[in-house]
N, C-alpha and C positions, 0 to 999 in steps of 0.2 A: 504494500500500500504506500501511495505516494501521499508526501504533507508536503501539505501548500502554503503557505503565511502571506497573509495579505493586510499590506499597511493602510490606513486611511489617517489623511489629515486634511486639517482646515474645513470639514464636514461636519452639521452636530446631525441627532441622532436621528429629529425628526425628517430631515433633508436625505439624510443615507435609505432611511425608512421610505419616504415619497420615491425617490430615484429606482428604490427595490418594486415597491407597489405599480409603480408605471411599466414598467417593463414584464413584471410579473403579468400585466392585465393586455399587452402587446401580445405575450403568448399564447395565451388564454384566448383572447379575439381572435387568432391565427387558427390557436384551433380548434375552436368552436365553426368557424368558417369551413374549414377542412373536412368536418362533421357537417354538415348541412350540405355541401356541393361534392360528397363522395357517392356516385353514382346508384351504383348496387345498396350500398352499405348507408343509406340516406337518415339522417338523425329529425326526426320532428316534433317542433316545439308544443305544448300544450295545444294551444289555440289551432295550429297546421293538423293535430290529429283530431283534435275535436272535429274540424271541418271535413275534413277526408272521413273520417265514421259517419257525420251529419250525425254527429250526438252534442250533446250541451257540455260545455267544461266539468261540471257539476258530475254528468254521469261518467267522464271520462273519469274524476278522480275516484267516485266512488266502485270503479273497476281498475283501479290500479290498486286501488287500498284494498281489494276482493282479490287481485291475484291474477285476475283476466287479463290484464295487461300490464307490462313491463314496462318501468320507465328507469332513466337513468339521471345521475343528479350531478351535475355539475356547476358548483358553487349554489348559490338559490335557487340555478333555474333547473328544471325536468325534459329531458327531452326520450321521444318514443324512437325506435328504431323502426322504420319502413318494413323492411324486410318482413319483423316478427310479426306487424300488426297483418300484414296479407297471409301471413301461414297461420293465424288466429281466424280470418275469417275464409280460409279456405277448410280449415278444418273444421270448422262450426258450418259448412254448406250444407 
């Protein structure tokens, strides 16, 4: 294992702290984007599977929290994978 040491001067904590948090939320946005425009593997936000089911937010959650559907949590937000929700209602035909 390699060790690293990295100096910091002339920065106080809060400054080191924003500099971390902005860049942290560049990658984040990067790829949360990469999830949303990855073809096959397409990630959808609450609201995008509500509409595509034509069901209300409400019953969207109350079948995620039943198990019927899968959602994944990155940071606050929930999003559904394409894929599962079409082999959910292909297996329920």
């Amino acid at each position: 294992m390699v060790s690293k040491t990295i100096q910091i001067q002339e920065i106080t904590f809060e400054e080191l702290a924003d500099k971390v948090a902005d860049k942290l939320l560049i990658k984040i946005k990067h790829y949360l984007n990469e999830l949303h425009t990855n073809g096959n593997d397409a990630y959808l936000t609450r609201q995008e599977t509500a509409d595509f089911l034509k069901i209300s937010l409400v019953s969207l959650w109350n079948w995620t929290n039943k198990g019927i559907v899968k959602s994944y949590s990155i940071g606050n937000k929930r999003y559904y994978n394409k894929q599962e929700i079409l082999a959910i209602l292909r297996k329920n035909e």
